[in-house]
Structure formats: structure tokens, C-alpha cells
N, C-alpha and C positions, 0 to 999 in steps of 0.2 A: 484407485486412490487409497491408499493408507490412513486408517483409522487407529488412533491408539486412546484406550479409556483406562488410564488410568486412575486408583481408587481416590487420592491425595489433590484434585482438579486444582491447577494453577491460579492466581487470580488473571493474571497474564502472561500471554503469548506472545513473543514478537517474533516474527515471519521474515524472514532476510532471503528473498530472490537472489540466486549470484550465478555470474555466468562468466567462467576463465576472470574470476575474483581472483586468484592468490596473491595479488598485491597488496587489496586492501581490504579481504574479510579478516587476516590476522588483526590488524588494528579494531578495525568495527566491532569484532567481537568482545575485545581487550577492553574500550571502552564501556561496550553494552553489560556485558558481565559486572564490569566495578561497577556501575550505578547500581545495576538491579540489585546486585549482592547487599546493598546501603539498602533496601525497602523495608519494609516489617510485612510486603504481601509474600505469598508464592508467585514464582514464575519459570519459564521455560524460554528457549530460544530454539527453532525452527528455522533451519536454513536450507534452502531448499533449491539444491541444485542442478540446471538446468543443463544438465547433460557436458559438465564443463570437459575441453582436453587441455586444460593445464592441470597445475596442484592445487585446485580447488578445495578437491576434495581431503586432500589429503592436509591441507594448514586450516582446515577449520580444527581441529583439535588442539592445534598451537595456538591458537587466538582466543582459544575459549580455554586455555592450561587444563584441560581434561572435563572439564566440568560436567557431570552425567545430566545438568539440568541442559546442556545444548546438543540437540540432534543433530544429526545429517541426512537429508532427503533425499536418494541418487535418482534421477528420474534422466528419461529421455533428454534427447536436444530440441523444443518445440517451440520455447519461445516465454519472454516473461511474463504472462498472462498463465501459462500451463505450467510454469514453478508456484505462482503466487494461488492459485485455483487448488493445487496438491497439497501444497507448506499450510494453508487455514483449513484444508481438509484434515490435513494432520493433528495439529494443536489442538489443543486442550483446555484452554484458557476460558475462564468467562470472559473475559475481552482480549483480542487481538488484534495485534497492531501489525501494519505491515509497515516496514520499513526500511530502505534500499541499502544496499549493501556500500554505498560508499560514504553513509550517513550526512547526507546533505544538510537534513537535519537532527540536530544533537541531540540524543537519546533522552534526555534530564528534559524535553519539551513534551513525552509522553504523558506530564501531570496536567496540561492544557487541553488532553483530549480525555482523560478519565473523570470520574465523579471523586470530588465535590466540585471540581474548575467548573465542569460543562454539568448542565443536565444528562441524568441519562438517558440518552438517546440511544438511537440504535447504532446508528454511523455518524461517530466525527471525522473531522477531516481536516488536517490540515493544510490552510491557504495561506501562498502568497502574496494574497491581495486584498484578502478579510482586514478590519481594524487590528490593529497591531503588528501585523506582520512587517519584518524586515528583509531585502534580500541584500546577499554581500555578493557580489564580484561577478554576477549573471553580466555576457556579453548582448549591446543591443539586441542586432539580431534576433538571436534564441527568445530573448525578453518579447520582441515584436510579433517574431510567428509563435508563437504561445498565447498572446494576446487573440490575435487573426484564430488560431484553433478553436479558444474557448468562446468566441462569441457564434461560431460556427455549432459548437458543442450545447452553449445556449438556446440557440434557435430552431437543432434538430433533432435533441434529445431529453437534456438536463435544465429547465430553466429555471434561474435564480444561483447558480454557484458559481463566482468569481474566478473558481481555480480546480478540475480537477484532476489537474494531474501530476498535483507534489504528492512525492510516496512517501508519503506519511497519513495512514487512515486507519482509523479503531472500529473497529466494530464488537458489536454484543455476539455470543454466540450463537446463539438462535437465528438474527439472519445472517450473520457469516454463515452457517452451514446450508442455510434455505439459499440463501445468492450465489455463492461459488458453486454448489451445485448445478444451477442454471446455467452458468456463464458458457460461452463457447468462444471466446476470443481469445488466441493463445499470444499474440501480439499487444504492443502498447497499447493497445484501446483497451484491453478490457476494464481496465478504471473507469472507463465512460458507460461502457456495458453495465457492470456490477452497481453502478449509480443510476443510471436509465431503469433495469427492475426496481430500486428499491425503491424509486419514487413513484413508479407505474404502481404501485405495491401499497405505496401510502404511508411508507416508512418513515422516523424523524433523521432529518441529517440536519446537524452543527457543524455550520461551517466556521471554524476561530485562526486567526492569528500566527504564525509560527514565524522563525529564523531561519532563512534558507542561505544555503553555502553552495554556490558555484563553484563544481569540483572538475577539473582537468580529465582527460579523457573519460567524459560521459560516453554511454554507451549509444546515447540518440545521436541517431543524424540525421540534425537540424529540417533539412528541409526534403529528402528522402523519406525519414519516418513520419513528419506533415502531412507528404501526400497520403501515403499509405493509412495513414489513420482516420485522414479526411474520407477516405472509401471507406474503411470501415465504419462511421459512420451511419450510411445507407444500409451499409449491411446490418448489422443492429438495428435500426426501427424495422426494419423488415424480418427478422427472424424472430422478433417480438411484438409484431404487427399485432395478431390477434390479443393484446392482452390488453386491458382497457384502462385511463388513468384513473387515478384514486382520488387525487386532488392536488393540493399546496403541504408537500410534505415539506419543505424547508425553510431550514431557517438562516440565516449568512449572519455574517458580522459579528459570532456570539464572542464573545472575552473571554 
């Protein structure tokens, strides 16, 4: 995994998994840059690609118009779990955020998961089901087995978190490096994974509010990636079997 320290440390990082992207990281990035470029903090942007065979690789530069603060991360084909475990391995940032490459959710709601919106906690997250969240244009369906996952998610991993698995989540550096380190799920679970240690852990997660945008050719499918996750599941408390809980590290609903 790719470690880079450099001397100037970002305030943040944001982490863009992309797999045969080149449709839509030119835009994501186009958007992501203009905000960040408006902040008074440092930051960077890590994107972190998943062994793409289109021009992945090659229109992340177009979308970022050169910018030295956006990398590119060329990694194997393994799976979104093994881009997002490399891309916060990578980064630099006292907080980083991971956040999906077709921006579901608008870059500008990053200020609801940093300090002063949230306490600083270790893991925010954004939910689609915490107070305030809205979602736009999610089809039943996807809305229902999402539903059916996360109370599966509550009862055999995570309990207390409405939603985890909008990609949208911050974390502190310190356990970004101690949790992704751990992780071994290279598949869509590992969001459940990386939430299962931190709370086995005793870590603080805020859960708050966000906008979610129901975007055309998602990369899930629906009720194939359900099952397979639903297994992983089992898989994860068993390979983190010996570790014992801490207590009630979370907190839902925060604003």
C-alpha cells in the first residue's frame, strides 16, 4: 500500500474509488476541485483506481485540469473495498473522506461531517435516514433491499446505525490508518467491516443527515450484490470473532 508524508499535511482528503469511471470522474472531479479550491483549509484529492480498462485513468487529469493537489492511485482489479483500503492508505489528510465517484452526494455536504457541524468524533457518516436526510429519485426496490440489508447489518454487526452504506464517511486519521489497515474485505462490505472494528474498538461514530442523488447506472446490483454481502456478513464477525466489544460507541441522528 502507498504511503506518501508529505511535509505541508492537508486538512483534508477526499478518497474517490473509480472503476471504468471515465464518464463521470471528469465531472466529479470538475465539481470537487471548484469547492475545495473556495476553502481557507488544505486539501488533496485521492482517487484511487481500481484497476480500471477504460480511460479511467487517463481523464482523471481532465477533470481535475492538472491540479498537483489530485493523485491517481493505479492499483490492481480487486474490488471497491481494496481501492478505498489503498486511496486512505494513501492520503494524508487529518480527516478523510471517502466519497464515491459518481457523487451521489454533493461535495458542499462535506461541512456536516467535519468540526464545528459535528463533534469531533472519530467516524462521521453520512446517512440517508439519520434527521435531516433527503433522498431524490432512489427506485423502491433498491430503497427496500437496503432497508432488509441494514437491519440484517444491525442485528449482526453494527447496532444503532440507520444507514451504512452511503459513501460518504469522514474519518480522523488515526483510526483511518488503525481501521483500513485491519480491513480484509475487498468487496461492498467492507463499509460494514471498517464500522464493525470501530465499534468493537469503542470508537465515537456520528451518525448525521445528508442529500442523496439516485444516479443512473450504479455500479450495485441490486439484489446479486444483497446476497453477496449478506455472506459477508458472517464472514466478518468470524474473522473478528476473537475481538471483544467495548461498548455503546454510537451516536445516530446527530445534525
Amino acid at each position: 500500500i502507498e504511503k506518501v508524508h508529505p511535509l505541508d499535511r492537508p486538512y483534508l482528503s477526499v478518497v474517490i474509488p473509480a472503476y471504468n469511471e471515465e464518464a463521470r470522474i471528469p465531472p466529479t472531479l470538475e465539481q470537487v476541485v471548484g469547492y475545495l479550491s473556495g476553502q481557507s483549509y488544505e486539501w488533496e484529492i485521492v482517487v484511487a483506481d481500481d484497476g480500471s480498462t477504460d480511460s479511467t485513468a487517463q481523464t482523471v487529469g481532465k477533470g481535475a485540469g492538472n491540479d498537483s493537489k489530485v493523485r491517481l492511485l493505479s492499483l490492481d482489479h480487486r474490488g471497491k473495498g481494496w481501492a478505498v483500503k489503498n486511496g486512505m492508505a494513501a492520503a494524508t489528510g487529518t480527516y478523510r473522506l471517502l466519497c464515491d465517484a459518481d457523487l451521489s452526494v454533493p461535495i458542499q455536504q462535506v461541512e456536516r461531517l467535519l468540526p464545528p457541524r459535528v463533534p469531533d468524533a472519530d467516524i462521521a457518516i453520512g446517512s440517508r435516514e439519520a434527521q435531516g436526510a433527503v433522498r431524490f429519485g432512489e427506485p423502491t426496490q433498491r430503497h427496500l433491499m437496503g432497508r432488509i440489508y441494514n437491519e440484517l447489518v444491525r442485528r449482526l454487526t453494527v447496532p444503532g446505525l440507520d444507514d451504512t452504506q452511503c459513501g460518504f464517511k469522514c474519518f480522523r486519521s488515526g483510526p483511518a490508518t488503525e481501521l483500513f489497515d485491519l480491513q480484509t474485505m475487498d468487496g461492498f462490505a467492507f463499509d460494514v467491516e471498517v464500522l464493525y472494528l470501530a465499534w468493537k474498538r469503542g470508537l465515537s461514530i456520528i451518525e448525521t443527515g445528508v442529500d442523496w442523488y439516485y444516479r443512473e447506472n450504479s455500479k450495485v446490483r441490486t439484489i446479486r450484490d444483497s446476497s453477496i454481502m449478506t455472506l459477508d456478513l458472517a464472514k466478518i464477525r468470524w474473522r473478528h470473532r476473537k475481538t471483544a466489544p467495548a461498548g455503546e460507541p454510537v451516536d445516530s441522528n446527530v445534525n
